[in-house]
C-alpha positions as CSV (number, residue, x, y, z in Angstrom):
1,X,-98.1,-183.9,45.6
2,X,-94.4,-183.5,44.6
3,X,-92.9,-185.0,47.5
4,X,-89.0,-185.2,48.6
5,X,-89.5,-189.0,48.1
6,X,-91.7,-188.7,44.5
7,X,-88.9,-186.7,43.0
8,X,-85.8,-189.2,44.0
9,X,-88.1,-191.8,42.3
10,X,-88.5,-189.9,39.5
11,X,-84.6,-188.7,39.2
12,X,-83.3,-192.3,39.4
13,X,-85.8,-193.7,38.3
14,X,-87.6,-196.4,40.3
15,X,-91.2,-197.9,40.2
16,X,-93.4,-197.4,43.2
17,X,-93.7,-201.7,42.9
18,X,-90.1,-202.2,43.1
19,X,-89.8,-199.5,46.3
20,X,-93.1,-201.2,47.8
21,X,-90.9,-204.8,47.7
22,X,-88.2,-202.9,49.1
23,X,-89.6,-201.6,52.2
24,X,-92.3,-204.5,52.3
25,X,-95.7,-202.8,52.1
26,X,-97.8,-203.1,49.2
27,X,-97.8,-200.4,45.7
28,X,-100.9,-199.0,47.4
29,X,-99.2,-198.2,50.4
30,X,-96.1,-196.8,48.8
31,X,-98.6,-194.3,47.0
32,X,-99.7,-193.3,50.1
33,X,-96.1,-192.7,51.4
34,X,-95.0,-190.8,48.4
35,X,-98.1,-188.5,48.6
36,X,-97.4,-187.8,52.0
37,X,-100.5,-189.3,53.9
38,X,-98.9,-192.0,55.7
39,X,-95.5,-192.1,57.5
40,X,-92.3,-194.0,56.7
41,X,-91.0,-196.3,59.9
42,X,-87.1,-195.3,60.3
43,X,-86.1,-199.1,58.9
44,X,-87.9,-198.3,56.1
45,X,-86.2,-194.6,55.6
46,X,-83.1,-196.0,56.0
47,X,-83.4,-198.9,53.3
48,X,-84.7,-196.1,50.9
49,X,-81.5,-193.9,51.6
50,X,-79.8,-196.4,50.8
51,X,-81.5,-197.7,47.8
52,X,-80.8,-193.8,46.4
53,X,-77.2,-193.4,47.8
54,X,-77.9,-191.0,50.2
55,X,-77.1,-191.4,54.4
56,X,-80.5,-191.4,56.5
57,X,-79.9,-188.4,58.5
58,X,-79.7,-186.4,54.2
59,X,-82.8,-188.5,53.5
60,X,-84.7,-187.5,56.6
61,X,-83.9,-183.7,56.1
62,X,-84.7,-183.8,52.3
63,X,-81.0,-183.2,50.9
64,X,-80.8,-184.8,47.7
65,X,-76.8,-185.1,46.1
66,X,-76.3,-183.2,42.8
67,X,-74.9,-185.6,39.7
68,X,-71.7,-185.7,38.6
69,X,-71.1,-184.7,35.1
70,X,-69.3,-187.7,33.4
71,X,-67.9,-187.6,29.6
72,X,-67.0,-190.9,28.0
73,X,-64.8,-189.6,24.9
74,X,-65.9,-188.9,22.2
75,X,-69.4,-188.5,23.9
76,X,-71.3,-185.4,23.4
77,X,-71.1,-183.4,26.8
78,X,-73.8,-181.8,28.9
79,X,-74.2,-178.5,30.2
80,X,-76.6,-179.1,33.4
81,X,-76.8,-176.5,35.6
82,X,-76.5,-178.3,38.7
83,X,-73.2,-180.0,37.9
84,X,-70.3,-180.1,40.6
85,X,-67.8,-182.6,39.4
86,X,-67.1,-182.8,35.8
87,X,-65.1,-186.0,34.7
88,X,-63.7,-186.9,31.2
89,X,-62.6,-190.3,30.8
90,X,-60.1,-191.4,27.9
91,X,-61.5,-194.1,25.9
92,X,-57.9,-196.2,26.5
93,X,-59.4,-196.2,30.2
94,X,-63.0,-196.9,29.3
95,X,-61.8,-200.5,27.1
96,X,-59.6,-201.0,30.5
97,X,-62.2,-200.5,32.4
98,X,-64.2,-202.3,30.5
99,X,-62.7,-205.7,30.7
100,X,-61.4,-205.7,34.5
101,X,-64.9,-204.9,35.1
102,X,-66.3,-208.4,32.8
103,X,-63.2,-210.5,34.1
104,X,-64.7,-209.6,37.9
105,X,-68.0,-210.6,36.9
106,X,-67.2,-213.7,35.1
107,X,-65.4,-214.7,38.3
108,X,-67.3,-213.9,41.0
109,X,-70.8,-211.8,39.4
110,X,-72.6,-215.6,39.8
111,X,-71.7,-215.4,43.4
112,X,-75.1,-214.7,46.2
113,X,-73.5,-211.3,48.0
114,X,-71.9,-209.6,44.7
115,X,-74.0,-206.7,43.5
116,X,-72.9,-203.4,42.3
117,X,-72.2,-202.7,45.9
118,X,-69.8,-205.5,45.7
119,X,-68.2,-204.8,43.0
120,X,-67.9,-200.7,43.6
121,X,-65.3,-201.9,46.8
122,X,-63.4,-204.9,44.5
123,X,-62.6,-201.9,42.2
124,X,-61.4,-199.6,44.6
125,X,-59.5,-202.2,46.6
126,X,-58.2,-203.4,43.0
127,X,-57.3,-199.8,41.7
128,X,-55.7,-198.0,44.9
129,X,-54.0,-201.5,46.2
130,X,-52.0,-201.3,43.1
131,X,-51.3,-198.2,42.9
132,X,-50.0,-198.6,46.3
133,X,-47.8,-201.6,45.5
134,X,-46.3,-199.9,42.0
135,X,-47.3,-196.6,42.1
136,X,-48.8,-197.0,38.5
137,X,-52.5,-197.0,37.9
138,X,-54.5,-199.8,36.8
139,X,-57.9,-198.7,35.5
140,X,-57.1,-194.9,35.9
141,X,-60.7,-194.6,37.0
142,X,-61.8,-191.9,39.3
143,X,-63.6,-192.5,42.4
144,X,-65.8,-189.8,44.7
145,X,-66.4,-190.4,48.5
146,X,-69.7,-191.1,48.8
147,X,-72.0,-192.7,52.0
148,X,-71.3,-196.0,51.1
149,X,-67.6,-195.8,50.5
150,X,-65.8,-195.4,47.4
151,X,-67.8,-195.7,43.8
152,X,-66.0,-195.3,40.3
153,X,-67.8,-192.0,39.1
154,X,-68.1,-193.5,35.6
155,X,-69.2,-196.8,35.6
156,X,-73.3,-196.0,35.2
157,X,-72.3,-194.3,32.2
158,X,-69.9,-197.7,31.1
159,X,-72.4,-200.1,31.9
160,X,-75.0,-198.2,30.5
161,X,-72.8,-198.3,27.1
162,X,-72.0,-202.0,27.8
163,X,-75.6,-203.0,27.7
164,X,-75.9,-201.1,24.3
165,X,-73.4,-203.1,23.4
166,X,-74.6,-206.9,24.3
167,X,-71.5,-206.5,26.5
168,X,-73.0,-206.8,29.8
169,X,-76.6,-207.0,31.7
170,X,-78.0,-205.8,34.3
171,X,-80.5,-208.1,36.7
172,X,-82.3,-207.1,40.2
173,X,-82.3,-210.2,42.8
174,X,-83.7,-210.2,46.4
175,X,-80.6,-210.3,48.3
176,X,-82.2,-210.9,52.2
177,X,-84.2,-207.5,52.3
178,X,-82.5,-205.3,50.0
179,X,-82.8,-205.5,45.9
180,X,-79.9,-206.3,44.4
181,X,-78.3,-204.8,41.1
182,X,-75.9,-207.6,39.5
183,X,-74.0,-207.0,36.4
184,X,-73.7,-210.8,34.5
185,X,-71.0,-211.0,30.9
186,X,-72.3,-211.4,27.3
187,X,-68.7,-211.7,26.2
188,X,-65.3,-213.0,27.8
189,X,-63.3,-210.4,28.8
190,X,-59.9,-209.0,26.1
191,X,-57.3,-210.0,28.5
192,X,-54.5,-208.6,25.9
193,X,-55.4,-205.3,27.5
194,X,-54.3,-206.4,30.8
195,X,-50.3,-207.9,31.7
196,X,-50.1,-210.8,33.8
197,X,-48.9,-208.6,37.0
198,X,-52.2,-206.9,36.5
199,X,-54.4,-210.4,36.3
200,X,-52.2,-211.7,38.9
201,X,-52.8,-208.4,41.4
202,X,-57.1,-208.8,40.4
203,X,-57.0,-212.7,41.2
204,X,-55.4,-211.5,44.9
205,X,-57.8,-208.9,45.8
206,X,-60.7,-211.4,44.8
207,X,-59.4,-213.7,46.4
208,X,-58.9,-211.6,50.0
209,X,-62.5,-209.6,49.4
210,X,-65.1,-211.0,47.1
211,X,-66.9,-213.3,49.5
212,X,-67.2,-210.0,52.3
213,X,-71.2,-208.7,51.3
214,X,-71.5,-204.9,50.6
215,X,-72.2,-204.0,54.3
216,X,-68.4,-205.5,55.0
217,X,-66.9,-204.2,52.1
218,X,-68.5,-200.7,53.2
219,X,-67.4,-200.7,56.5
220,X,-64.1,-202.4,55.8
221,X,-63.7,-199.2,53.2
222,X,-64.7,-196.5,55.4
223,X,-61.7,-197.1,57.6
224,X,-58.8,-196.9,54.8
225,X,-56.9,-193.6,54.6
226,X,-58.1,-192.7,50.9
227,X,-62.1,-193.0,51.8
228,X,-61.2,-191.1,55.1
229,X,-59.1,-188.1,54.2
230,X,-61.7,-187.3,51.1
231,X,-64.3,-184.7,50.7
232,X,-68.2,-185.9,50.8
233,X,-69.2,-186.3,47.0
234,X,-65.3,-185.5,45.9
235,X,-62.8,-187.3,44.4
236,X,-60.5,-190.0,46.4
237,X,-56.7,-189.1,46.0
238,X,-54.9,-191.7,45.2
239,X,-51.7,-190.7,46.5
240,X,-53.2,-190.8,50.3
241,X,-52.5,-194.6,49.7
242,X,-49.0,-193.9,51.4
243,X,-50.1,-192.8,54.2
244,X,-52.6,-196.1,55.1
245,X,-52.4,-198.0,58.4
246,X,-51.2,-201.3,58.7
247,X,-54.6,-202.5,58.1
248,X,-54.9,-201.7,55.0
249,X,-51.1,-200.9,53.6
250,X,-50.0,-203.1,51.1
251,X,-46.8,-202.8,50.7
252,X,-43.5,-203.7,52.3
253,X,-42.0,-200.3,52.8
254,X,-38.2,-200.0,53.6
255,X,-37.1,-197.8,56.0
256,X,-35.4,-195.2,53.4
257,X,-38.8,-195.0,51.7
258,X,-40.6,-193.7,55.0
């Protein structure tokens, strides 16, 4: 039976042994689930939303998200049908984003709570704080609103290419009762591509955030001004930075700037 459940697992793709750990019953069990004959318990509905990006009351009605179309140059591009945000990313921002993205996990990827969740938020927080502060983009990378805050649109497609690459590699750990995606470096990060001010404005944020776990960087996220004044599933406008709350603001405004 081709089940709401089934076809996520197939889409993403998951094994029904990795889900079974997840949700802690055995594969057996999980078969039954994904056929149909035995029922999920909400706890274990909501850790498989969340394992597939998705908010429990979308899981529990069957609404699946449609993927974003990403374009690393000079990568050939796709024509899927079901396509609602299409994203080309200049390879002068893919090298960028390539080596703020190996300096974060040779500094803190070792570290017990930083996953991908994890290091979605230090990239957000890293990208829109400085854009804030100097009103010139870091990364350049794009990020959509999704349920568990802000995620650079292209960085399965970048770590996907890193791996190729020996750049980077993926591992699962058991972090308490969720599996865990960490990205660990093959190779030291080109810090020629980034000034001092830019090193200097990463070292702060890590230093402020990277020790939160992905439930505090989520909620922390979901109360700044950029994550709340975007679209489900759209892009996050950076210029709604100068309009944060004190919270979250950044920078010292004078009172001719406001």
């Amino acid at each position: 039976m081709n089940t709401f459940l089934h076809q996520l697992r197939k889409k993403h793709p998951r094994s029904q042994g990795d889900l079974a750990t997840l949700i802690g019953v055995s594969r057996q069990t999980f078969s039954l689930i994904e056929k149909g004959a035995t029922e999920l318990t909400i706890s274990q509905a909501r850790k498989l939303a969340h394992e597939f990006n998705l908010s429990l009351e979308d899981y529990l009605a069957e609404r699946d998200v449609p993927p974003h179309e990403v374009t690393l140059e000079r990568e050939k591009k796709s024509s899927s049908a079901q396509t609602t945000l299409r994203v080309s990313v200049p390879q002068k921002n893919v090298k960028k984003f390539k080596e703020v993205l190996l300096y974060l996990t040779e500094k803190i990827g070792a570290k017990p709570n930083v996953g991908e969740a994890v290091i979605c938020k230090l990239l957000y927080f890293i990208d829109f704080d400085y854009y804030e502060k100097y009103e010139e983009q870091l990364t350049g990378s794009v990020y959509i609103k999704n349920h568990h805050g802000p995620t650079p649109i292209a960085l399965p497609k970048i770590v996907e290419q890193m791996e190729e690459n020996k750049e980077l590699v993926r591992i699962a750990e058991k972090y308490f009762q969720y599996q865990q995606k960490k990205y660990l470096p093959l190779r030291k990060p080109d810090l020629s591509l980034l000034s001092a001010r830019e090193i200097e404005h990463i070292d702060w944020v890590l230093a402020r955030l990277s020790d939160k776990n992905a439930k505090e960087l989520e909620d922390y996220s979901h109360r700044d001004v950029p994550w709340l004044s975007a679209e489900n599933q759209q892009p996050i406008d950076y210029e709604s930075v100068f309009y944060r709350t004190t919270e979250f603001s950044v920078r010292e405004y004078d009172e001719a700037s406001l």
